[in-house]
N, C-alpha and C positions, 0 to 999 in steps of 0.2 A: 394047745395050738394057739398061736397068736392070731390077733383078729388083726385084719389091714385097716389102715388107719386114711383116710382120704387128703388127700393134700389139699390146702386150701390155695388155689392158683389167683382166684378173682375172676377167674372167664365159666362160662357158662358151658354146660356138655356138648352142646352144638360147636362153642369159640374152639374147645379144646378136641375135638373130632376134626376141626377144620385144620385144625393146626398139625395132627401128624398125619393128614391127608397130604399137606403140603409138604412136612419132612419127607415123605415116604415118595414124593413123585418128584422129589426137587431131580435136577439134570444131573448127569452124571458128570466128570472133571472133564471126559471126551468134548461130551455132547456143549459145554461150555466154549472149551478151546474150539471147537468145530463152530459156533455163533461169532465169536473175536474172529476169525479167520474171515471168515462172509464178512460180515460188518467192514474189516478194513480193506476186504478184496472191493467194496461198494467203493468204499473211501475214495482210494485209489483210483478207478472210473471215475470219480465223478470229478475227481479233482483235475484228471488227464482231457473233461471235457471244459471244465473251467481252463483251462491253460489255453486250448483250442480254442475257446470264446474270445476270452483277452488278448491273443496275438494277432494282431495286425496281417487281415489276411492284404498281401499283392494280387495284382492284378495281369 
């Protein structure tokens, strides 16, 4: 039976524990598109209150 051979990465058991904690929890494609969506629905608000700002209220 073969023996496993250990890779030499350079990070430490802790670096590399962290590391597919993070592959393993990263966001899904939804949960992504679903952040860009927020983010530019913000955008959008804030830019509609900048416009508000800068126009020239009458009186």
């Amino acid at each position: 039976m073969a023996v496993p051979v250990p890779l030499e990465t350079g990070l430490t058991g802790d670096e590399i524990m962290t590391a597919f904690d993070r592959a393993l929890n990263d966001m899904t494609d939804e949960q992504i598109n679903a952040k860009f969506t927020e983010i530019t629905t913000k955008i959008t608000e804030i830019e509609a209150r900048l416009t508000a700002l800068e126009t020239p209220q009458t009186e």
